[in-house]
C-alpha positions as a Python dict, from the first residue, in 0.01 Angstrom:
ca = {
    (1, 'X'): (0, 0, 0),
    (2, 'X'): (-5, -379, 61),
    (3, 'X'): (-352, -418, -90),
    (4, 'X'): (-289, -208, -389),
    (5, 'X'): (24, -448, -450),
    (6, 'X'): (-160, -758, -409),
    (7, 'X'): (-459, -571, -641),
    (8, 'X'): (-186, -545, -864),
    (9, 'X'): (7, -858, -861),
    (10, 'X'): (-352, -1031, -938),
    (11, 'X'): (-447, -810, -1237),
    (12, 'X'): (-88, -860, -1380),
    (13, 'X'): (-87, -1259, -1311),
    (14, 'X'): (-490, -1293, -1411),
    (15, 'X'): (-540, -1469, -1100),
    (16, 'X'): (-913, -1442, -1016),
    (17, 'X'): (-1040, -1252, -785),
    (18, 'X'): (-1116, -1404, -417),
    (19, 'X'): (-1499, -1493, -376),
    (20, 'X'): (-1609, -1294, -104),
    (21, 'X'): (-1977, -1468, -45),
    (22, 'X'): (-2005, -1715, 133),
    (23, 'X'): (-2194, -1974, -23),
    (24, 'X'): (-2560, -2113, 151),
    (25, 'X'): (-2645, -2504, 34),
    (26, 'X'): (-2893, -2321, -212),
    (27, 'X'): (-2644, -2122, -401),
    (28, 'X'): (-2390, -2423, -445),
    (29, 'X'): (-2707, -2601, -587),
    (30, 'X'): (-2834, -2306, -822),
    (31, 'X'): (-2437, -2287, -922),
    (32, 'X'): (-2454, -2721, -987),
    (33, 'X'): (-2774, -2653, -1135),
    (34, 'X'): (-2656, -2377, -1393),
    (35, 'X'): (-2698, -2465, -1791),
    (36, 'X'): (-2351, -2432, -1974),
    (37, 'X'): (-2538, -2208, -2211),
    (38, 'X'): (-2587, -1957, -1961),
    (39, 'X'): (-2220, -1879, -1864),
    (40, 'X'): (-2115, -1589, -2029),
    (41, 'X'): (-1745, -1534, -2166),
    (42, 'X'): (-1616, -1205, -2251),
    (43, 'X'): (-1301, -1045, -2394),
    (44, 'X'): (-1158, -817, -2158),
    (45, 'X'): (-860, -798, -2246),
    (46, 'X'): (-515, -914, -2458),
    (47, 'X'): (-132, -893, -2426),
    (48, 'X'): (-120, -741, -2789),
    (49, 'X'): (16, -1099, -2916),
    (50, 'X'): (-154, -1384, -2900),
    (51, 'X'): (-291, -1432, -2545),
    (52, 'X'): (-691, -1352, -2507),
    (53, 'X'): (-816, -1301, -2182),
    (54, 'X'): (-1177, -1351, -2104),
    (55, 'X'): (-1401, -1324, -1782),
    (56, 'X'): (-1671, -1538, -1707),
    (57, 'X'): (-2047, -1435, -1586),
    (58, 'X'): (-2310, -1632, -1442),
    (59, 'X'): (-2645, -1540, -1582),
    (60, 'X'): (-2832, -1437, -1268),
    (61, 'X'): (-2572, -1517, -1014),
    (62, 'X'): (-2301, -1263, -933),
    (63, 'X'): (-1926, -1410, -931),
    (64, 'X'): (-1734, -1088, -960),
    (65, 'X'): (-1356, -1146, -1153),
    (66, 'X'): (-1398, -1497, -931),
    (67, 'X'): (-1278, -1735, -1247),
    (68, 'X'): (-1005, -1646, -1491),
    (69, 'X'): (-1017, -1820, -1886),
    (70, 'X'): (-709, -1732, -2087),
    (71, 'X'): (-680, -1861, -2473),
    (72, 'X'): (-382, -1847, -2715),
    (73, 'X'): (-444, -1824, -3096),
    (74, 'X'): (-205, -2037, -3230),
    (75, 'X'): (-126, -1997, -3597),
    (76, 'X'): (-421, -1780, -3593),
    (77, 'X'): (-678, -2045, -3633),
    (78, 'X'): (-667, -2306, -3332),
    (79, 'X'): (-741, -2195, -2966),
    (80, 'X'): (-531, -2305, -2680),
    (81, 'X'): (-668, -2306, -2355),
    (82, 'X'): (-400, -2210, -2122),
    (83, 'X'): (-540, -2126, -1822),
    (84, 'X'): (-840, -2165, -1662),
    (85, 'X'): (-854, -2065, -1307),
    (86, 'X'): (-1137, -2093, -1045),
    (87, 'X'): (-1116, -1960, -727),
    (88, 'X'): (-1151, -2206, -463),
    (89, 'X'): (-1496, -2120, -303),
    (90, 'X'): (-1639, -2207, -652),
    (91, 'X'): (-1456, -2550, -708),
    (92, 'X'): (-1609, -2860, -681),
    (93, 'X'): (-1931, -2725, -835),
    (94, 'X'): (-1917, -2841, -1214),
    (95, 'X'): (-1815, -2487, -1367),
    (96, 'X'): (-1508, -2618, -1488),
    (97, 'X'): (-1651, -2886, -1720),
    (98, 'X'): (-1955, -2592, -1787),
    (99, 'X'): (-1718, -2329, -1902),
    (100, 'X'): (-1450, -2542, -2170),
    (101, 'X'): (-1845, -2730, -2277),
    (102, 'X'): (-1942, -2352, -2347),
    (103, 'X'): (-1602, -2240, -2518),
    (104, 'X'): (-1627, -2565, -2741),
    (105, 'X'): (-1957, -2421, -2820),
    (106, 'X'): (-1918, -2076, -2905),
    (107, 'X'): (-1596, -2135, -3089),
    (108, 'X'): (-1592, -2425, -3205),
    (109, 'X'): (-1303, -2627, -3085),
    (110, 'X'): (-1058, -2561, -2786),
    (111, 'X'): (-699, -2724, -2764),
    (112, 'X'): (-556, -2860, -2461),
    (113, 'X'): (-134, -2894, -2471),
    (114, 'X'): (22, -3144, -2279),
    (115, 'X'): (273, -2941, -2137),
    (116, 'X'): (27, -2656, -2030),
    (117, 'X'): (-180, -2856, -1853),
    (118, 'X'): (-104, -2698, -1480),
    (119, 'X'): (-429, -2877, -1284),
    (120, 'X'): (-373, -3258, -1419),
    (121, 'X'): (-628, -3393, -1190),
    (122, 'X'): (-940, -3145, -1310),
    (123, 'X'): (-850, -3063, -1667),
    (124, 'X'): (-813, -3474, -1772),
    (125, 'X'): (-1165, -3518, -1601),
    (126, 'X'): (-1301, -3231, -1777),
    (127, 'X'): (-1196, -3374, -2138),
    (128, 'X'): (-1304, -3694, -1996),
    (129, 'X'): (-1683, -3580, -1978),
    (130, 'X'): (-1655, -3412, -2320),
    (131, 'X'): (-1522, -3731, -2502),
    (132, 'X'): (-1879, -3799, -2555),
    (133, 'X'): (-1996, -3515, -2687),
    (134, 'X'): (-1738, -3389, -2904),
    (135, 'X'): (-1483, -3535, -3161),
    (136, 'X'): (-1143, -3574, -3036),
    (137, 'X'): (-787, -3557, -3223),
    (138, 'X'): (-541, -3630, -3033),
    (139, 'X'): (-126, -3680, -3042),
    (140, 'X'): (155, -3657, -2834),
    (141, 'X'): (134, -3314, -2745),
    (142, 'X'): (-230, -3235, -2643),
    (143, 'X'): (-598, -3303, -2713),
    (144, 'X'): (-804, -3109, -3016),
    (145, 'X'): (-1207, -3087, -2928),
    (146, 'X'): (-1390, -3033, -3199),
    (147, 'X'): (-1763, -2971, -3228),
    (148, 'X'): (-1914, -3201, -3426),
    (149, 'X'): (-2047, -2984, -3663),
    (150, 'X'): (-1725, -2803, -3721),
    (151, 'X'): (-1689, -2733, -4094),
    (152, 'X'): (-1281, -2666, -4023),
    (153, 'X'): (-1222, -3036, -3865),
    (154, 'X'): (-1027, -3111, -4120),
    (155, 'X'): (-807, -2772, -4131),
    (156, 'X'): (-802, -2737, -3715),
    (157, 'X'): (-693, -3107, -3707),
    (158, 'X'): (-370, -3044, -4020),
    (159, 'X'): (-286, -2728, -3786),
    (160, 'X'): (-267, -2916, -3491),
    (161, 'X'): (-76, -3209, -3592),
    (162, 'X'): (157, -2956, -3770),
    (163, 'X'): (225, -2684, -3454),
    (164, 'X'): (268, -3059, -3228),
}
């Protein structure tokens, strides 16, 4: 009964699953040494509203439920990044900076708000390494990356400024 509760408790609170490997010298390095084009993100799920919830694979390395990426659409144009959870066997390992650099990619921008920011040591070091790669808008209330090539700058940015 305890483990179904705590089964439980972690699908209904999208915290990721514990990563039962343990982890030679040679897989940290293969994980260091893994392209941000080759992390896989995948819907599996919503809250019927406005919260997405997405997994995350490793192309040739197996990391079970191990990291959790939720997104709100806000206004139904700009994407939020609310959570983004890794368990702690994986930290340390550049998958954070890999996996927003991939989301930025795929969909174009990805919005960071002030006040949902729950890791403020990772997540500011994160946008710190993608200051040079991507265009930045930012205010008060949070941080708008944008790829450069974004044909909606100019719409993502007047959303932005207008929901901060």
């Amino acid at each position: 009964m305890k483990n179904f509760i705590r089964k439980r408790l972690r699908e209904n609170l999208r915290i990721p699953s514990e990563y039962n490997k343990v982890l030679s010298d040679s897989d940290k390095e293969q994980i260091k040494n893994i392209p941000y084009n080759k992390i896989e993100l995948n819907q599996v799920g919503d809250d019927g509203n406005d919260i997405i919830n997405l997994s995350i694979g490793l192309k040739d390395i197996n990391i079970d439920d191990s990291i959790v990426l939720d997104i709100q659409l806000v206004k139904d144009e700009l994407y939020l990044i609310l959570n983004l959870l890794i368990d702690y066997k994986l930290q340390n390992l550049g998958l954070g900076y890999k996996i927003i650099k991939q989301f930025i990619e795929e969909f174009g921008h990805g919005y960071f708000s002030n006040d949902k920011i729950v890791n403020d040591v990772q997540i500011p070091r994160i946008i710190t390494k993608l200051k040079s790669e991507y265009d930045f808008v930012e205010n008060g209330d949070g941080i708008l990356i944008i790829k450069k090539n974004n044909e909606h700058k100019e719409e993502l940015t007047n959303i932005f400024n207008s929901v901060s």
